[in-house]
C-alpha positions as CSV (number, residue, x, y, z in Angstrom):
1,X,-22.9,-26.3,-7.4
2,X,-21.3,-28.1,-4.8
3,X,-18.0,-26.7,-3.9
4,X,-16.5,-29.8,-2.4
5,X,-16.4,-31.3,-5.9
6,X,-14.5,-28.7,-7.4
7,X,-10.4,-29.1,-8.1
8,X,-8.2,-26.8,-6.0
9,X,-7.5,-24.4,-9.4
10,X,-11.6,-24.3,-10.4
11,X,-12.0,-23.2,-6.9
12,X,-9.2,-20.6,-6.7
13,X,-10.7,-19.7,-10.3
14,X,-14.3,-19.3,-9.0
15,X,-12.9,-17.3,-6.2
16,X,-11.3,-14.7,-8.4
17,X,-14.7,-14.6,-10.5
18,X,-16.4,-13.9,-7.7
19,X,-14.2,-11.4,-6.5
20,X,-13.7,-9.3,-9.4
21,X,-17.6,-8.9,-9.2
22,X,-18.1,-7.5,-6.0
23,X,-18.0,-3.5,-5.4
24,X,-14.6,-1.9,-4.6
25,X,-14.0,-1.8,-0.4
26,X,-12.9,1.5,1.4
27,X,-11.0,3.5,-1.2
28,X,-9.7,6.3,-0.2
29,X,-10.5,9.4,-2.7
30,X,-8.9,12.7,-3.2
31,X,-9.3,15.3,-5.5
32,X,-7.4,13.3,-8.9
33,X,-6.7,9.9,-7.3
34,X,-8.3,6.7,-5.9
35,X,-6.0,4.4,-3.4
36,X,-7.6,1.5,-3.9
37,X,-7.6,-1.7,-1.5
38,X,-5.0,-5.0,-2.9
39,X,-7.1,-8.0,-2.1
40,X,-5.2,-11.2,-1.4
41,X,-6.8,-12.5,-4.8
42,X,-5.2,-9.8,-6.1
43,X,-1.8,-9.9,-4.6
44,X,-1.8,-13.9,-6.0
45,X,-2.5,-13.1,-9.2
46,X,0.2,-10.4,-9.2
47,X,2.9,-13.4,-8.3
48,X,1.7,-15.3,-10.8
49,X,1.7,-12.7,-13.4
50,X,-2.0,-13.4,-14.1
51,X,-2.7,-9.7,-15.5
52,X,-5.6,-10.1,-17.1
53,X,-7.6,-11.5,-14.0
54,X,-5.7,-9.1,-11.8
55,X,-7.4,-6.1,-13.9
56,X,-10.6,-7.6,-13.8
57,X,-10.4,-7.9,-9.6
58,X,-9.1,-4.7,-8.8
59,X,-11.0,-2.5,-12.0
60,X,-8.3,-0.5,-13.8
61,X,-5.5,-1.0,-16.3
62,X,-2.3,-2.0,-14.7
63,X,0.9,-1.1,-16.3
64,X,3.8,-4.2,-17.2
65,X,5.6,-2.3,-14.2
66,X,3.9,-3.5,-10.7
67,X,4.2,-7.2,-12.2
68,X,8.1,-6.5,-11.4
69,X,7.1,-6.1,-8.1
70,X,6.5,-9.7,-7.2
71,X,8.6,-10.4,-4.3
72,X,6.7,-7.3,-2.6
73,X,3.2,-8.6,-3.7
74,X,4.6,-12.1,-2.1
75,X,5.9,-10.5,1.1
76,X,2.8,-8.8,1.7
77,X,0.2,-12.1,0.9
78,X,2.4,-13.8,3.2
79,X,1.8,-11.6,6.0
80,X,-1.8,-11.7,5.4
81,X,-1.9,-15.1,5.4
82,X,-0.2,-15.5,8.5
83,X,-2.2,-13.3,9.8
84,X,0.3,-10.5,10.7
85,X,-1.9,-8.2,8.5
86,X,-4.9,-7.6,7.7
87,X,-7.1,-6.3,4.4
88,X,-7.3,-2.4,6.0
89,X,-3.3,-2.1,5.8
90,X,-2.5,-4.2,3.0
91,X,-1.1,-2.4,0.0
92,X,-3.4,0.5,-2.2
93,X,-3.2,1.1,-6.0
94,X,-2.1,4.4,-6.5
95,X,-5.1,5.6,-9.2
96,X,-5.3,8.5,-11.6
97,X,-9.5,8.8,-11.2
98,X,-10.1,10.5,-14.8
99,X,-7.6,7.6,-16.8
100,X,-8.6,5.0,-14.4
101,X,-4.7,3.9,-14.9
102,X,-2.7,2.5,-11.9
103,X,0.6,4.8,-11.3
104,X,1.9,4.0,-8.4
105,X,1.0,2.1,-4.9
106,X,1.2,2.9,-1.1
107,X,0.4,1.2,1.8
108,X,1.3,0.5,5.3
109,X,3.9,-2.4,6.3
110,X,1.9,-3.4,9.6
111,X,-1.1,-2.7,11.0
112,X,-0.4,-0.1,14.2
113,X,2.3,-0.4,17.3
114,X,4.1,-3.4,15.6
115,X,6.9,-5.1,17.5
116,X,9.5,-3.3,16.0
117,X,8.9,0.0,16.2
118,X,8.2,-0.5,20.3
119,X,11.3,1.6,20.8
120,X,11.0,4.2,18.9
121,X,7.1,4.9,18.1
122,X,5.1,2.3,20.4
123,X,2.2,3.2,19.0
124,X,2.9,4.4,15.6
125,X,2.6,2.3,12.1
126,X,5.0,2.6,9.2
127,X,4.3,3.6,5.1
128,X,5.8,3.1,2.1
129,X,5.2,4.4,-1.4
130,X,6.4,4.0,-5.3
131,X,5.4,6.2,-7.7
132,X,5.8,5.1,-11.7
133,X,8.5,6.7,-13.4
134,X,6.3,8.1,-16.1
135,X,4.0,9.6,-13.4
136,X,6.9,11.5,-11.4
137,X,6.9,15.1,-10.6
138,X,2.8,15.4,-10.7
139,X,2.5,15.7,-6.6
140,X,1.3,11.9,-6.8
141,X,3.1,11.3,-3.8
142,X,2.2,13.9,-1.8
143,X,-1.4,13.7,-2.4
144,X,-1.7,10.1,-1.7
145,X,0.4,9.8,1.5
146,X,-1.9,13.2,2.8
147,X,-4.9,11.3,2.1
148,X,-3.6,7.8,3.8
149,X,-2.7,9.5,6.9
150,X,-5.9,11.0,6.5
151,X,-8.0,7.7,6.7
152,X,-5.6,5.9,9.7
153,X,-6.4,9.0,11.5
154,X,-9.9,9.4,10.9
155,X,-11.0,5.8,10.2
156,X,-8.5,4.6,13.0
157,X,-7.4,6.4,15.3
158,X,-3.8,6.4,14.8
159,X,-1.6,9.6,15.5
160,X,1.8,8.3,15.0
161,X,3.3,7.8,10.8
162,X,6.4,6.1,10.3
163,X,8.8,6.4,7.2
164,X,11.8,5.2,6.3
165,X,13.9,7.4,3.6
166,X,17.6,6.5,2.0
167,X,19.5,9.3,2.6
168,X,20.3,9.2,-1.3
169,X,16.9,9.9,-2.3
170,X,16.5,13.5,-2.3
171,X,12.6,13.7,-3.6
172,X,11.2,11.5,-0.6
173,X,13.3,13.2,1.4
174,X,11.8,17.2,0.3
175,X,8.0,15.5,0.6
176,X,8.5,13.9,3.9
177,X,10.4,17.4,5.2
178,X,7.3,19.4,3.7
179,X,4.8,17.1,5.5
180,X,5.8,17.7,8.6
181,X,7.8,14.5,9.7
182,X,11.2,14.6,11.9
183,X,14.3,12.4,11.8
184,X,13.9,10.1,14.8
185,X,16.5,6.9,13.8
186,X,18.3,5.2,11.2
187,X,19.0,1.4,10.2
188,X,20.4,-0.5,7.5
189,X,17.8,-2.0,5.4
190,X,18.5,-6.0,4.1
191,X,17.4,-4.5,0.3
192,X,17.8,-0.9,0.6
193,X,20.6,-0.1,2.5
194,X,20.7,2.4,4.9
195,X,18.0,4.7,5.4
196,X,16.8,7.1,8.0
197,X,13.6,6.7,10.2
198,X,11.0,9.8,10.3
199,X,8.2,10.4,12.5
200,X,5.0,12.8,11.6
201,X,2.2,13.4,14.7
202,X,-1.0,14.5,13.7
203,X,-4.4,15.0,15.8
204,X,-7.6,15.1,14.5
205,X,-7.2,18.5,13.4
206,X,-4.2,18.8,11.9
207,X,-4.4,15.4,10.1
Protein backbone atom coordinates (compact mmCIF):
# COMPACT_ATOMS: atom_id res chain seq x y z
CA UNK A 1 0.00 0.00 0.00
CA UNK A 2 1.05 3.23 -0.92
CA UNK A 3 0.88 5.65 1.86
CA UNK A 4 0.69 8.86 -0.18
CA UNK A 5 -2.84 7.73 -1.32
CA UNK A 6 -4.25 7.41 1.93
CA UNK A 7 -6.61 10.33 3.54
CA UNK A 8 -5.20 12.18 6.51
CA UNK A 9 -7.81 10.03 9.07
CA UNK A 10 -6.85 6.40 7.21
CA UNK A 11 -3.40 7.32 7.84
CA UNK A 12 -3.72 8.60 11.54
CA UNK A 13 -5.87 5.23 11.71
CA UNK A 14 -3.21 2.99 10.28
CA UNK A 15 -0.80 4.64 12.56
CA UNK A 16 -2.71 3.67 15.76
CA UNK A 17 -3.06 0.03 14.30
CA UNK A 18 0.25 -0.16 13.91
CA UNK A 19 1.06 1.18 17.18
CA UNK A 20 -1.17 -0.80 19.38
CA UNK A 21 0.78 -3.79 17.81
CA UNK A 22 4.18 -3.21 18.72
CA UNK A 23 5.69 -4.38 22.28
CA UNK A 24 5.39 -2.03 25.23
CA UNK A 25 8.76 0.49 25.47
CA UNK A 26 10.76 0.92 28.81
CA UNK A 27 8.24 0.22 31.60
CA UNK A 28 9.26 0.65 34.65
CA UNK A 29 8.24 -2.49 37.11
CA UNK A 30 7.98 -2.86 40.71
CA UNK A 31 6.87 -5.37 42.94
CA UNK A 32 2.58 -4.78 42.12
CA UNK A 33 2.79 -2.05 39.49
CA UNK A 34 3.84 -1.31 35.79
CA UNK A 35 4.41 2.65 34.90
CA UNK A 36 3.85 2.36 31.57
CA UNK A 37 5.10 4.83 28.72
CA UNK A 38 1.98 7.41 27.11
CA UNK A 39 2.70 7.44 23.42
CA UNK A 40 1.69 10.48 21.47
CA UNK A 41 -0.93 8.10 19.68
CA UNK A 42 -2.01 7.65 22.88
CA UNK A 43 -2.21 11.02 24.43
CA UNK A 44 -4.47 11.93 20.90
CA UNK A 45 -6.75 9.43 21.35
CA UNK A 46 -7.13 10.44 25.02
CA UNK A 47 -8.30 14.13 23.71
CA UNK A 48 -10.46 12.76 21.55
CA UNK A 49 -12.04 10.48 23.88
CA UNK A 50 -11.28 7.56 21.50
CA UNK A 51 -11.21 4.76 24.44
CA UNK A 52 -11.48 1.95 22.78
CA UNK A 53 -8.31 2.51 20.56
CA UNK A 54 -6.59 4.06 23.43
CA UNK A 55 -6.86 0.55 25.35
CA UNK A 56 -5.77 -1.27 22.44
CA UNK A 57 -2.37 1.07 22.13
CA UNK A 58 -1.35 1.18 25.58
CA UNK A 59 -2.76 -2.76 26.69
CA UNK A 60 -4.96 -2.34 29.78
CA UNK A 61 -8.33 -1.25 30.80
CA UNK A 62 -8.63 2.35 31.41
CA UNK A 63 -11.13 3.73 33.78
CA UNK A 64 -13.95 6.77 32.44
CA UNK A 65 -11.65 8.83 34.88
CA UNK A 66 -8.21 9.73 32.92
CA UNK A 67 -10.61 10.70 29.90
CA UNK A 68 -11.42 13.86 32.35
CA UNK A 69 -8.04 14.58 32.08
CA UNK A 70 -7.96 16.02 28.60
CA UNK A 71 -6.48 19.37 28.97
CA UNK A 72 -3.34 17.50 30.69
CA UNK A 73 -3.19 14.81 27.90
CA UNK A 74 -3.27 18.03 25.42
CA UNK A 75 -0.69 19.96 27.37
CA UNK A 76 1.62 17.30 27.35
CA UNK A 77 1.16 16.12 23.23
CA UNK A 78 1.78 19.68 22.71
CA UNK A 79 5.00 19.71 24.20
CA UNK A 80 6.00 16.70 22.41
CA UNK A 81 5.15 17.98 19.42
CA UNK A 82 7.05 21.01 19.82
CA UNK A 83 9.54 19.24 20.69
CA UNK A 84 10.01 20.49 24.31
CA UNK A 85 9.62 16.84 25.38
CA UNK A 86 10.33 13.85 24.50
CA UNK A 87 8.81 9.96 24.72
CA UNK A 88 11.34 9.06 27.98
CA UNK A 89 9.54 11.92 30.20
CA UNK A 90 6.17 11.96 28.75
CA UNK A 91 3.52 10.86 31.12
CA UNK A 92 3.27 6.82 32.62
CA UNK A 93 0.08 4.81 33.38
CA UNK A 94 0.05 4.06 36.88
CA UNK A 95 -0.72 -0.06 36.49
CA UNK A 96 -1.93 -2.59 39.09
CA UNK A 97 0.31 -5.66 37.26
CA UNK A 98 -2.14 -8.63 38.63
CA UNK A 99 -5.64 -6.54 37.32
CA UNK A 100 -3.88 -5.05 34.51
CA UNK A 101 -6.24 -1.86 35.42
CA UNK A 102 -4.86 1.72 35.03
CA UNK A 103 -5.14 3.59 38.65
CA UNK A 104 -3.35 6.43 38.45
CA UNK A 105 -0.46 8.21 36.30
CA UNK A 106 2.98 9.95 36.91
CA UNK A 107 5.36 11.51 34.93
CA UNK A 108 7.79 14.14 34.71
CA UNK A 109 6.86 17.82 33.32
CA UNK A 110 10.22 18.30 31.34
CA UNK A 111 12.87 16.44 30.51
CA UNK A 112 16.07 17.49 33.01
CA UNK A 113 17.53 21.24 33.93
CA UNK A 114 14.47 22.99 32.20
CA UNK A 115 14.52 26.82 32.03
CA UNK A 116 12.58 27.35 34.91
CA UNK A 117 13.87 25.59 37.45
CA UNK A 118 17.59 27.30 36.59
CA UNK A 119 17.28 29.06 39.93
CA UNK A 120 16.45 26.93 42.10
CA UNK A 121 17.57 23.24 40.93
CA UNK A 122 19.75 23.91 37.61
CA UNK A 123 20.03 20.62 36.98
CA UNK A 124 17.12 18.93 38.49
CA UNK A 125 13.66 17.79 36.64
CA UNK A 126 10.15 18.12 38.16
CA UNK A 127 7.22 15.11 38.77
CA UNK A 128 3.87 14.95 39.22
CA UNK A 129 1.43 12.27 40.17
CA UNK A 130 -2.60 11.40 40.48
CA UNK A 131 -3.70 8.54 42.09
CA UNK A 132 -7.65 7.28 41.42
CA UNK A 133 -9.81 7.88 44.18
CA UNK A 134 -10.80 4.32 44.40
CA UNK A 135 -7.09 3.26 44.58
CA UNK A 136 -6.08 5.75 47.50
CA UNK A 137 -4.46 4.60 50.68
CA UNK A 138 -2.76 1.33 48.93
CA UNK A 139 0.98 3.05 48.92
CA UNK A 140 0.37 3.57 45.03
CA UNK A 141 2.06 6.69 45.25
CA UNK A 142 4.89 5.93 47.11
CA UNK A 143 5.76 2.95 45.15
CA UNK A 144 5.55 4.47 41.85
CA UNK A 145 7.41 7.86 42.51
CA UNK A 146 10.36 5.33 44.31
CA UNK A 147 10.51 3.48 41.27
CA UNK A 148 10.50 6.69 38.72
CA UNK A 149 13.28 8.31 40.54
CA UNK A 150 14.74 5.02 40.31
CA UNK A 151 14.87 4.80 36.51
CA UNK A 152 15.98 8.83 35.94
CA UNK A 153 18.76 7.92 38.18
CA UNK A 154 19.79 4.82 36.93
CA UNK A 155 18.73 5.02 33.24
CA UNK A 156 19.72 8.82 33.30
CA UNK A 157 21.77 10.09 35.36
CA UNK A 158 19.72 12.61 37.06
CA UNK A 159 20.30 13.34 40.88
CA UNK A 160 18.04 16.27 41.45
CA UNK A 161 13.66 15.50 41.78
CA UNK A 162 11.49 18.33 41.87
CA UNK A 163 7.89 18.52 43.32
CA UNK A 164 5.49 20.89 43.80
CA UNK A 165 2.83 20.26 46.80
CA UNK A 166 -0.42 22.61 47.88
CA UNK A 167 0.09 23.29 51.21
CA UNK A 168 -3.61 21.95 51.64
CA UNK A 169 -2.92 18.53 50.61
CA UNK A 170 -1.71 16.79 53.60
CA UNK A 171 -1.19 13.12 52.01
CA UNK A 172 1.41 14.45 49.25
CA UNK A 173 2.77 16.30 51.69
CA UNK A 174 3.50 13.02 54.50
CA UNK A 175 4.91 10.97 51.23
CA UNK A 176 7.15 13.61 49.88
CA UNK A 177 8.31 14.31 53.86
CA UNK A 178 8.93 10.40 54.13
CA UNK A 179 10.92 10.31 50.93
CA UNK A 180 13.31 12.42 51.76
CA UNK A 181 12.60 15.72 49.94
CA UNK A 182 13.10 19.38 51.53
CA UNK A 183 11.09 22.64 51.17
CA UNK A 184 13.23 24.75 48.78
CA UNK A 185 10.47 27.51 47.31
CA UNK A 186 7.00 28.30 46.79
CA UNK A 187 4.83 29.83 43.76
CA UNK A 188 1.34 30.37 42.87
CA UNK A 189 0.28 27.91 40.36
CA UNK A 190 -2.22 29.36 37.29
CA UNK A 191 -4.62 26.02 38.17
CA UNK A 192 -3.67 25.04 41.47
CA UNK A 193 -2.93 27.82 43.51
CA UNK A 194 -0.21 28.06 45.66
CA UNK A 195 1.99 25.35 46.36
CA UNK A 196 5.30 24.80 47.76
CA UNK A 197 8.51 23.56 45.84
CA UNK A 198 10.52 20.41 47.36
CA UNK A 199 13.72 19.03 46.41
CA UNK A 200 14.95 15.14 47.02
CA UNK A 201 19.02 14.39 46.06
CA UNK A 202 19.80 10.96 45.59
CA UNK A 203 23.20 9.24 44.31
CA UNK A 204 23.44 6.03 42.90
CA UNK A 205 23.17 4.44 46.12
CA UNK A 206 20.72 5.86 47.83
CA UNK A 207 18.32 6.15 44.81
Amino acid sequence: MDTDDLTPMAYETLSLAYEACQPRMDVISTERLDLVPMTPSFLKCTCRGRRAEAEAIIGMRIPSLWFECGSFAALRLRQFESGATSQPWLPRAIVFRESGEMVGYIGFHTPPAPDYLKDLCPRGVEFGYTVFPAFRRQRVAWEASRALIQWASREHGVSSFVVSVSPLNPASLALISKMGFRRIGSQVDDEDGPEDIFELVVDGKNA
